[in-house]
MIMARMI-381672 format. One record per residue (C-alpha): residue in one letter; z, y, x. Coordinates in nm, 2 decimals. Layout:
! residues N
A	Z	Y	X
...
This chain:
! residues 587
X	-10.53	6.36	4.81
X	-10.67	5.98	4.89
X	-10.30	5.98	5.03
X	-10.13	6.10	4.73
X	-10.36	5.87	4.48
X	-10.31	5.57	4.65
X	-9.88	5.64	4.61
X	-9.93	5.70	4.28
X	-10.15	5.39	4.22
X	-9.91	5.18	4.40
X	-9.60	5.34	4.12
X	-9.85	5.28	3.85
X	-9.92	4.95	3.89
X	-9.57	4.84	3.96
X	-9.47	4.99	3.60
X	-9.77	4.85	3.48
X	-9.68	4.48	3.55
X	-9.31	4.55	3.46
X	-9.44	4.62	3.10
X	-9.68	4.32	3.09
X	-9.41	4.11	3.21
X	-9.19	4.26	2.94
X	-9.42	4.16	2.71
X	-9.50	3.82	2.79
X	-9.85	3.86	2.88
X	-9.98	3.67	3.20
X	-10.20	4.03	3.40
X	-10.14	4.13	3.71
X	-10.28	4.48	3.77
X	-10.42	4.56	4.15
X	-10.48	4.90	4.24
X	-10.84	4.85	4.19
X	-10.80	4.83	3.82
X	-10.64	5.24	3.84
X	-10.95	5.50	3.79
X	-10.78	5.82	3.91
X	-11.02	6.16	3.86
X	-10.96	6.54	3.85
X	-10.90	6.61	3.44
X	-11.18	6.82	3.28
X	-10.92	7.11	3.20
X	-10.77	7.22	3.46
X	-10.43	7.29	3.31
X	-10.36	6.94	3.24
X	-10.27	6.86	3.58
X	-10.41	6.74	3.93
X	-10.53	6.41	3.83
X	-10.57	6.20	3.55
X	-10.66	5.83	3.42
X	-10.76	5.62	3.11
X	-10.59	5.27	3.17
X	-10.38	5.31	2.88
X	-10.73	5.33	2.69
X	-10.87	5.11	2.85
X	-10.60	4.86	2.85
X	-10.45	4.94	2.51
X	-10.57	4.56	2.33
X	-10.46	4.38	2.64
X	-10.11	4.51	2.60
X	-10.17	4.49	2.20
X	-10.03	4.87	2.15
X	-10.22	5.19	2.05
X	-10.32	5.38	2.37
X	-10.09	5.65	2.32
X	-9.80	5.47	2.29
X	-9.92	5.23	2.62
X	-9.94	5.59	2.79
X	-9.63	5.74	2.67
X	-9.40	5.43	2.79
X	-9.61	5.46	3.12
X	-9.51	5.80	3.17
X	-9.14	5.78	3.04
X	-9.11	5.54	3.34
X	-9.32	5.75	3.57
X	-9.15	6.07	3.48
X	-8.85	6.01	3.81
X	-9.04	5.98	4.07
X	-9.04	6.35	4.15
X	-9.13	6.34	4.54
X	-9.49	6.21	4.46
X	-9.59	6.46	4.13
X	-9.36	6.74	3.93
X	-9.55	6.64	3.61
X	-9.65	6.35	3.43
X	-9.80	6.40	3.06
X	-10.01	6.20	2.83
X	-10.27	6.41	2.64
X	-10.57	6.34	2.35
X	-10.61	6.02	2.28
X	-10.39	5.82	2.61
X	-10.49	6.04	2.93
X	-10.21	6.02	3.15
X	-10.22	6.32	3.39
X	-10.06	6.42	3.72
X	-9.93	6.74	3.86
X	-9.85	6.66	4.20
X	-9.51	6.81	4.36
X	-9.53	7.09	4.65
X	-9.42	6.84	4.93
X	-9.72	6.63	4.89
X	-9.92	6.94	4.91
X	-9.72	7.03	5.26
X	-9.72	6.66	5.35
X	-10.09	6.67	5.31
X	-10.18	6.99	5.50
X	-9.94	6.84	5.78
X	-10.20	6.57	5.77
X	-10.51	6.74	5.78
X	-10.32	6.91	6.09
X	-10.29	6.59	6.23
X	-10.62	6.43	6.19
X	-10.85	6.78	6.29
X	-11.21	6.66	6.30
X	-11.12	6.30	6.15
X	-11.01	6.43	5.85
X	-11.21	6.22	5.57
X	-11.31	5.95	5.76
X	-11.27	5.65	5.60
X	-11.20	5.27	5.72
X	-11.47	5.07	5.86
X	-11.69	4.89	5.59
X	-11.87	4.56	5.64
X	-12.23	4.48	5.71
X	-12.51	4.68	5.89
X	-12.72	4.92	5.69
X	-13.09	4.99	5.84
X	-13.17	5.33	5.66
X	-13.53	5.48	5.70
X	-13.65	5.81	5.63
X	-13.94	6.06	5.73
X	-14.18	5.77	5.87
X	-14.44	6.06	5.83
X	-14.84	5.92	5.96
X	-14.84	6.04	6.31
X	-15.16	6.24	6.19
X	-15.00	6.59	6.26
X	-14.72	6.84	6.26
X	-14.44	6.79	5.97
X	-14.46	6.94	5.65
X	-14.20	7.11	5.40
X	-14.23	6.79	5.17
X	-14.15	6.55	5.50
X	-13.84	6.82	5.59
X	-13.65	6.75	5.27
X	-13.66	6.38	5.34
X	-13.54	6.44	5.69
X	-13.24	6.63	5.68
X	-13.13	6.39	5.34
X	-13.18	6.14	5.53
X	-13.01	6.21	5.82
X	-12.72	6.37	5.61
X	-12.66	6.04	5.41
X	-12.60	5.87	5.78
X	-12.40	6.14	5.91
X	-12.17	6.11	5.58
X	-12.19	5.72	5.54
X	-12.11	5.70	5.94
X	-11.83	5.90	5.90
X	-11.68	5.71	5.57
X	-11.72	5.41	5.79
X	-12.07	5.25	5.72
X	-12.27	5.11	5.98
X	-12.57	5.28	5.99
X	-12.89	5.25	6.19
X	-13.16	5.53	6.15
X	-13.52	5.43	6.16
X	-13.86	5.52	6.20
X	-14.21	5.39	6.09
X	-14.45	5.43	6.24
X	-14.82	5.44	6.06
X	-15.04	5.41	6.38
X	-15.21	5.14	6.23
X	-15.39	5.30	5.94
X	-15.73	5.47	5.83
X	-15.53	5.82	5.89
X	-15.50	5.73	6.24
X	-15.86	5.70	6.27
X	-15.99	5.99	6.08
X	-15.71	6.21	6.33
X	-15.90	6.06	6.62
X	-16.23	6.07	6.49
X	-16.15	6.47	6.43
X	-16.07	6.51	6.77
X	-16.34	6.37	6.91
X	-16.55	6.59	6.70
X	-16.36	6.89	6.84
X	-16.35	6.75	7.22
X	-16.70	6.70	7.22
X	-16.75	7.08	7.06
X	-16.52	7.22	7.35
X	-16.70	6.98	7.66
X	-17.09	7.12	7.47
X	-16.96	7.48	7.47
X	-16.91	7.44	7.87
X	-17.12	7.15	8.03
X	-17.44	7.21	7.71
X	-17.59	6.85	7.74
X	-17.34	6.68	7.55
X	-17.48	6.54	7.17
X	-17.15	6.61	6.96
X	-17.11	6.44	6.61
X	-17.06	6.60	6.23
X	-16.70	6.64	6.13
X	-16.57	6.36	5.96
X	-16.55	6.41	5.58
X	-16.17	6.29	5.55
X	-16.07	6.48	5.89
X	-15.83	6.69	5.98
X	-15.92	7.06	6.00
X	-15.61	7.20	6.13
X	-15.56	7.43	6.49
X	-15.38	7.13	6.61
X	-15.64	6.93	6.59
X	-15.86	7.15	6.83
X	-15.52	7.18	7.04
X	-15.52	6.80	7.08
X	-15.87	6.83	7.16
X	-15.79	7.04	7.47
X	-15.50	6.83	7.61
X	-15.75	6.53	7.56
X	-16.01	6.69	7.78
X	-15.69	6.82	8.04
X	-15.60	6.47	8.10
X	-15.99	6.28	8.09
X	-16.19	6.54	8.16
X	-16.58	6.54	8.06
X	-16.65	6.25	8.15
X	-16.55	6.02	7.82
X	-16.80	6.28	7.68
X	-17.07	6.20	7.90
X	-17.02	5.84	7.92
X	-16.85	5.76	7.58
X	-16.58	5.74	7.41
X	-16.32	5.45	7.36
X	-16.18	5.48	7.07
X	-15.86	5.29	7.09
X	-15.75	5.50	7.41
X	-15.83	5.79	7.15
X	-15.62	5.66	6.88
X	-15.33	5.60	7.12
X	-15.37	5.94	7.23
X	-15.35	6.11	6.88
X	-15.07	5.88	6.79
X	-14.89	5.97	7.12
X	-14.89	6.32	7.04
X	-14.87	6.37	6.73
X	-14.51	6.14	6.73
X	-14.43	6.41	7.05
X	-14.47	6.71	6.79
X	-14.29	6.55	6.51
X	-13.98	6.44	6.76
X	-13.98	6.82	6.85
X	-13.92	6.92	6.52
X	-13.69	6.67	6.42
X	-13.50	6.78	6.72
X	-13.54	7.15	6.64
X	-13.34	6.98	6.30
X	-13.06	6.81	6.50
X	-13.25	6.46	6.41
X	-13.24	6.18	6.62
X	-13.36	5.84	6.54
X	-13.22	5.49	6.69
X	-13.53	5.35	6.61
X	-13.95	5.44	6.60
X	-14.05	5.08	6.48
X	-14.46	5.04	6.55
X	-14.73	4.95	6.23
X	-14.94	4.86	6.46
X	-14.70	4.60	6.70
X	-14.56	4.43	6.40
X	-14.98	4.36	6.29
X	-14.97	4.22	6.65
X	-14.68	4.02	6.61
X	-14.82	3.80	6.35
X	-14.52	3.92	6.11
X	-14.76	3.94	5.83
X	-14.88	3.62	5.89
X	-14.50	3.47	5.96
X	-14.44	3.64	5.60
X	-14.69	3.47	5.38
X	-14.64	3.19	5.56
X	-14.29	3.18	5.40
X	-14.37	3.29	5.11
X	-14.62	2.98	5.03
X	-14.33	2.75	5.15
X	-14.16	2.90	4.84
X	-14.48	2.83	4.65
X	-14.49	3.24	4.56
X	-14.88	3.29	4.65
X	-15.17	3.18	4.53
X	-15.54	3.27	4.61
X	-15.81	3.39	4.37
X	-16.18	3.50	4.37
X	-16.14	3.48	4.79
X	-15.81	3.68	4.81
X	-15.41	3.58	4.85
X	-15.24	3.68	4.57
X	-14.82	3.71	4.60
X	-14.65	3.60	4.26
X	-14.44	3.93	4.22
X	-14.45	3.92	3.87
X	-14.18	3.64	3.83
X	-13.96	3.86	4.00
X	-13.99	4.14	3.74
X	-14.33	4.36	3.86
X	-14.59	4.41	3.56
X	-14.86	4.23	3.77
X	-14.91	4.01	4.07
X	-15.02	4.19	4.39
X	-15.32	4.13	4.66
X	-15.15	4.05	5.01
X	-15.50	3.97	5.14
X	-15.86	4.13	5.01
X	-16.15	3.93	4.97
X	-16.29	4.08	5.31
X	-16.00	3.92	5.50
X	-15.83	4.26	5.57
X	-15.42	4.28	5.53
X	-15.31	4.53	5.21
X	-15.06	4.78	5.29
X	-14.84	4.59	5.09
X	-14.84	4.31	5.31
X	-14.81	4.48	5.60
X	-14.49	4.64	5.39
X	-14.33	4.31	5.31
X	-14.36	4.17	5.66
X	-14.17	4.46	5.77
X	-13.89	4.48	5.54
X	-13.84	4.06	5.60
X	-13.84	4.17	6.01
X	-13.55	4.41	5.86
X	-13.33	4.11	5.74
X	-13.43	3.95	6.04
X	-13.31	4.19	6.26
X	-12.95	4.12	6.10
X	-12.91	4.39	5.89
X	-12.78	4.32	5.55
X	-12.89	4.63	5.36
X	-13.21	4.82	5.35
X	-13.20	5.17	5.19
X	-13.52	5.35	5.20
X	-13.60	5.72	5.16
X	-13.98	5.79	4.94
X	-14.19	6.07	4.83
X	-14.10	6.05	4.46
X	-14.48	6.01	4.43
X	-14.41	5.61	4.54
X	-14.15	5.55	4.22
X	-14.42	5.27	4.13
X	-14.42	5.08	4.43
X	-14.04	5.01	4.42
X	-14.05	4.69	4.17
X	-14.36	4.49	4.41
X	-14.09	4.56	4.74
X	-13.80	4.43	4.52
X	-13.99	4.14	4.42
X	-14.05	4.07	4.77
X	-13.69	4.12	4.89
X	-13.61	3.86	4.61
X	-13.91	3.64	4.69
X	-13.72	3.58	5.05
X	-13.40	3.47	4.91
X	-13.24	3.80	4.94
X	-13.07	4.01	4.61
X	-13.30	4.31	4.49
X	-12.99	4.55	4.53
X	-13.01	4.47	4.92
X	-13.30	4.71	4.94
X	-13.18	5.08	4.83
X	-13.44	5.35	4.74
X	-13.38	5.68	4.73
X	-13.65	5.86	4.58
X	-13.69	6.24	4.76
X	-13.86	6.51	4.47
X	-14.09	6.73	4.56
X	-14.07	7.10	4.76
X	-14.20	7.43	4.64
X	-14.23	7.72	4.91
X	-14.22	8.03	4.74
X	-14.21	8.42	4.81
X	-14.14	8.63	4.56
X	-14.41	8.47	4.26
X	-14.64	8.33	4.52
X	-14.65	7.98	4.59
X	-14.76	7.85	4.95
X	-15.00	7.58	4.99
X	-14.89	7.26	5.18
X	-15.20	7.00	5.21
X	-15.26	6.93	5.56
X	-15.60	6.83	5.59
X	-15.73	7.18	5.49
X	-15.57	7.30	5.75
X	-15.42	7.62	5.58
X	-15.08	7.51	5.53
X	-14.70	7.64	5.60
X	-14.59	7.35	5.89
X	-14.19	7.25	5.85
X	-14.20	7.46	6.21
X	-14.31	7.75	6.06
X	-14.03	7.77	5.81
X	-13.73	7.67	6.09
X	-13.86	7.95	6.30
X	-13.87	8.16	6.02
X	-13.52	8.09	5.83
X	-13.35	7.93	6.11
X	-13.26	7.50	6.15
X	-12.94	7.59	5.95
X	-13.09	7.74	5.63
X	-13.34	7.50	5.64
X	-13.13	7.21	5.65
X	-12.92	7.40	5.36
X	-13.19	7.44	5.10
X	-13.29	7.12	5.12
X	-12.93	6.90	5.05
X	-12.80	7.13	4.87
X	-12.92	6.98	4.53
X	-12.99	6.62	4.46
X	-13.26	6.46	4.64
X	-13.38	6.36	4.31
X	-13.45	6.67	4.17
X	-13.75	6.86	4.26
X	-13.67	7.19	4.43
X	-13.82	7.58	4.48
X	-13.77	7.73	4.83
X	-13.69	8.06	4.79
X	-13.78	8.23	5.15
X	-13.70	8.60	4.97
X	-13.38	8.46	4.98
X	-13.28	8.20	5.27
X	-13.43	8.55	5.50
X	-13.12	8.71	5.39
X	-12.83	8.76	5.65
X	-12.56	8.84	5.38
X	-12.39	8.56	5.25
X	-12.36	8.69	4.92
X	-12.73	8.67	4.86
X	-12.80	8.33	5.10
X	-12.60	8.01	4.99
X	-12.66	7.88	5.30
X	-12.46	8.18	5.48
X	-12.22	8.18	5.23
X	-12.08	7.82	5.32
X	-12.08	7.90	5.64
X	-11.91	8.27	5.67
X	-11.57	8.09	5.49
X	-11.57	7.88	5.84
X	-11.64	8.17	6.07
X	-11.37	8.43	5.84
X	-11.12	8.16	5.93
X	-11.18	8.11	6.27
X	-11.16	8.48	6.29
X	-10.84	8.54	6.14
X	-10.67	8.25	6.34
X	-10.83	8.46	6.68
X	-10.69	8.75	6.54
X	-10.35	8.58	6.50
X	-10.35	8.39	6.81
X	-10.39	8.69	6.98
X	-10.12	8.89	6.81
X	-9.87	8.63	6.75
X	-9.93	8.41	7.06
X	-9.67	8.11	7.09
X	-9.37	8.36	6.86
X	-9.49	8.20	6.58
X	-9.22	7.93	6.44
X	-9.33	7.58	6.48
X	-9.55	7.48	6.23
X	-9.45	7.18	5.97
X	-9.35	7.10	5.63
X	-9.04	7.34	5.62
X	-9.30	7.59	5.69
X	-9.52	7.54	5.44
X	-9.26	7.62	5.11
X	-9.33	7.97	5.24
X	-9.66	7.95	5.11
X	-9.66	8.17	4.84
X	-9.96	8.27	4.63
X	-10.11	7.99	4.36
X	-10.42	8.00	4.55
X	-10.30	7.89	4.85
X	-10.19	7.60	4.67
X	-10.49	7.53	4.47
X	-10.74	7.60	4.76
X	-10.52	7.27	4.93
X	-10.50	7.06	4.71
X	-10.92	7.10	4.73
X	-10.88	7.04	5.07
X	-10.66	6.73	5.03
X	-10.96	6.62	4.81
X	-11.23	6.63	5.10
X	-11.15	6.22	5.19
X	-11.27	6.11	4.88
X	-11.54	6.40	4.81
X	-11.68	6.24	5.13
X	-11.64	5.87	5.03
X	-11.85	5.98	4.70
X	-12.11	6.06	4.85
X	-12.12	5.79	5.10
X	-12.14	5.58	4.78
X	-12.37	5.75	4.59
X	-12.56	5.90	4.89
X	-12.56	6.26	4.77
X	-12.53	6.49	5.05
X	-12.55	6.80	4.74
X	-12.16	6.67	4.70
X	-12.06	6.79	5.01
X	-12.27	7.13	4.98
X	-12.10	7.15	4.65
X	-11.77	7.10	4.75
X	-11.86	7.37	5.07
X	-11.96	7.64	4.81
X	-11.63	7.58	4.64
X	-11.43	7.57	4.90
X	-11.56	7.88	5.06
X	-11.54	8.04	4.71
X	-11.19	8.02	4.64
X	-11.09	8.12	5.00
X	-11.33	8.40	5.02
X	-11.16	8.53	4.64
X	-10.83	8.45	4.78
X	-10.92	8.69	5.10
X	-11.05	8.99	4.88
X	-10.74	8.93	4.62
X	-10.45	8.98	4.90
X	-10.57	9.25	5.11
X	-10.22	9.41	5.03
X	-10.07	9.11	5.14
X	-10.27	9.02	5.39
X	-10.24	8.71	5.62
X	-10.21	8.91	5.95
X	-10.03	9.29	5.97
X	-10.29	9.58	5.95
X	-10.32	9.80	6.23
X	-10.12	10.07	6.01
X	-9.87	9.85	5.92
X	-9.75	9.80	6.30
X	-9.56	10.04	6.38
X	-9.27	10.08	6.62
X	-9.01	9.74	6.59
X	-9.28	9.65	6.29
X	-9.24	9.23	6.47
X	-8.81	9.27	6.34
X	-8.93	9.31	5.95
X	-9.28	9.14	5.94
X	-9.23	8.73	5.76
X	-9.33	8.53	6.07
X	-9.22	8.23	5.86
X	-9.51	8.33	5.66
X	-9.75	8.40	5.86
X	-9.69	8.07	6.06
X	-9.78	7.90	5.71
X	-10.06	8.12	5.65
X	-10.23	8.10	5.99
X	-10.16	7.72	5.98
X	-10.29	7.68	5.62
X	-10.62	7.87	5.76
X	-10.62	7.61	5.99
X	-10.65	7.33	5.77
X	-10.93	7.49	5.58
X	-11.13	7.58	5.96
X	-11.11	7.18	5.99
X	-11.22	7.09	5.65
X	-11.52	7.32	5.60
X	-11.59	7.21	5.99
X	-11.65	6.90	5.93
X	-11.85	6.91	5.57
X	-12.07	7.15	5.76
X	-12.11	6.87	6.04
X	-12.17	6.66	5.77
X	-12.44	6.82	5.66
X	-12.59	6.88	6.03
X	-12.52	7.27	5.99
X	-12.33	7.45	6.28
X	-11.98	7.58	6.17
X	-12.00	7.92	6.33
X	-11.73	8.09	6.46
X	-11.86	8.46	6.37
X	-12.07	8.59	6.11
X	-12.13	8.94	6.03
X	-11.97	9.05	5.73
X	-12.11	9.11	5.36
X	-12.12	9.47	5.43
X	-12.25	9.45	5.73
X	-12.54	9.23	5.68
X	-12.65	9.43	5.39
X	-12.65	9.72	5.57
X	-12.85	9.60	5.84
């Protein structure tokens, strides 16, 4: 379709500038200045734009009238559409003509798995996501902001972005220290219980209560022994150690997610780099702190915040924020030219202090990006599961993967926008059919198709008539027409939500997909794509349409390629056999 909409730009705006020329004005339209769009009704066409609206004044002629001249000069060029109309008040809409529907499946043909990929974009893009404190194993809360994350690289990779994924890293924080004053409480429980003379200490207050605690508490004791016990403790080795594996647990579960990240940037090194210090430093060049009652103050309300913010307490001790600041600046410095950030949509009041600071440094607020991730519900039927971690008795993002698979997981939580807080159903993501599991529904169009073409391959071998546009015209039904012209759509589905990072566009366009072709499946079984055992008989090869079927099976190939790569888009595996509907539900 991108194929199809830029010929038709490139007609448009050569009529366009005919008529401005004709009418003594002094525009020259670009392609840029041509907003094409599927209509709202779709009997009006294929595609559809407003510039005769949104031009009328300029051309000093009522809309419809700009629109109908546009058209009656449109209306030859029949190898790129087989309709041009105007409609309401100046829409001009497109019906596009069967070759550039068999010119564009010979293309998805062509490009397989880099269909949709668009041209390589400018700049380097630092995007950051999860950055969960190292304090324990991942909740649901951190898994939705995972697998959007990692699903608005995988889509802005592939529509040509640059796109580094990082991590970072709290080890620096009072969470750190409550995790490793908890295990020392358990370690010196486990080393009394066995050795006796050991003086253990009460459990902190703000601790951590979960079995991983007491797990960590036994691989500290594996590696040291009793002696730390006996002798004492060092807290910073202890603090290492519960950093060090807590980050191995999270790493596995990311992994478990198909999650990888080029980056784990440390809290706790860039303290130790003197980047805060470098930061204010700069910021006081620019005359944008002050200091008050014994603490450094950063001027963020002249760049729009409601109040100015402490960089440094009274005490002497750094504020988060600073410590925040410093590392976005190490961002720029790093040489990448836009941040985009993924927050708990609990943080939606700390975006304005970080813009201010992005400003403060001579950079434009739009180069830092939030995104912020709502909030995740596990339920079961009416029952809601509890999700705090320091009580200890809560549902861990590796209980749900093991229990609804990495696929369904990942599925729930893109499939609607990140901004919009979400219910995870478990009654439903536990079910195999895919007419009761969304998740297995965008997925069983993929594996139907890569079924059929088996079947075909092995019926058919290389007899088939070689596949190209000739071939296509014997496509016959209406939806195999309108399920490719959605396909032909999939460049630009993918270049919207590389710009809008919305990773629920591609699970949109998936269910769609998968809708019409499963419909158009059930509709034909009379005609169906491949003969039915009972329908080859004796010579049956002499009177079956190969012609057809060469169209058909290639058609299904186009959609296997499409709904491939929208599911790798979305990290979910494109099977290549599901069990049916019927079978699933009779499991």
């Amino acid at each position: 379709m991108n194929y199809c909409m830029a010929q038709i730009k490139k007609e448009f705006v050569k009529i366009a500038n005919e008529i401005s020329v004709e009418n003594g004005l002094e525009i020259i339209f670009s392609d840029s200045d041509i907003m094409l769009s599927p209509p709202k009704i779709k009997e009006h066409g294929d595609l559809s734009t407003n510039f005769a609206m949104m031009n009328s004044k300029k051309f000093g002629m009522p809309p419809v009238k700009l629109a109908a001249e546009i058209v009656k000069r449109l209306g030859s060029h029949t190898d790129i559409f087989s309709a041009v109309t105007t409609a309401g008040p100046g829409f001009i809409n497109f019906t596009l003509s069967d070759s550039q529907i068999y010119q564009g499946l010979g293309r998805i043909l062509d490009a397989q798995t880099a269909w949709g990929r668009g041209t390589t974009k400018p700049g380097r893009i630092n995007l950051e996501y999860v950055s969960a404190n190292p304090t324990g194993p991942m909740h649901v809360g951190h898994g939705r902001g995972a697998a959007v994350g990692d699903s608005i690289a995988r889509i802005m990779r592939f529509a040509g972005y640059d796109v580094t994924c990082e991590y970072y890293l709290n080890d620096a924080g009072k969470q750190v220290e409550n995790l490793a004053e908890s295990i020392k409480a358990r370690y010196l429980e486990l080393v009394k219980s066995e050795v006796g003379n050991v003086q253990t200490i009460e459990f902190p207050e703000d601790g951590y209560h979960g079995a991983y605690v007491i797990d960590m508490a036994k691989s500290f004791r594996d590696i040291h022994g009793n002696k730390p016990a006996l002798e004492g403790i060092d807290m910073e080795t202890l603090k290492s150690f519960a950093v060090a594996e807590a980050l191995k647990g999270i790493k596995k579960t990311l992994a478990d997610l198909d999650i990888t990240f080029e980056v784990f940037y440390s809290e706790k090194a860039l303290h130790e780099s003197g980047a805060l210090k470098k930061a204010q430093d700069i910021l006081a060049q620019r005359g944008h702190i002050y200091e008050q009652d014994g603490a450094v103050f950063f001027r963020s309300s002249n760049f729009g915040d409601e109040k100015d913010r402490v960089l440094v307490k009274s005490d002497g001790a750094a504020t988060y924020f600073a410590a925040d600041i410093a590392y976005h600046l190490d961002k720029f410095n790093r040489g990448y030219t836009h941040l985009i950030d993924l927050w708990g949509a609990d943080h939606h009041g700390y975006i304005p202090r970080m813009k201010a600071s992005i400003e403060a440094f001579g950079h434009e607020r739009d180069d830092l990006e939030v995104l912020l991730v709502q909030f995740v519900s596990l339920v079961k039927g009416d029952e809601k599961l509890a999700m705090g971690k320091r009580s200890g008795n809560f549902v861990t993002l590796d209980d749900l993967i093991a229990e609804t698979g990495a696929d369904v997981t990942r599925w729930y939580f893109v499939a609607k926008s990140h901004d919009v807080a979400i219910d995870f159903d478990l009654s439903e993501a536990l079910s195999q059919d895919p007419r009761e599991n969304p998740a297995r529904y965008a997925q069983y169009g993929h594996a139907r198709a890569c079924s059929i073409l088996k079947k075909g391959s092995s019926l058919f071998g290389d007899n088939l008539p070689v596949v190209n546009e000739t071939v296509f015209t014997h496509l016959s039904c209406p939806e195999e027409i309108e399920i490719s012209k959605v396909l032909m759509q999939f460049p630009q589905v993918v270049s919207d939500a590389a710009e809008s990072r919305s990773p629920h566009k591609i699970a949109n366009f998936l269910t769609e997909i998968s809708r019409m072709f499963n419909s158009y499946y059930t509709r034909y079984k009379d005609d169906p794509v491949l003969p039915k055992p009972t329908q080859q008989v004796e010579n049956w090869e002499e009177t079956w349409d190969l012609h057809k079927t060469a169209a058909r099976l290639a058609w299904i190939e186009c959609f296997k390629t499409v709904t491939g790569n929208a599911l790798n888009l979305l990290g979910l595996n494109a099977p290549e056999y599901m069990v049916s509907p019927e079978e699933a539900g009779n499991e």
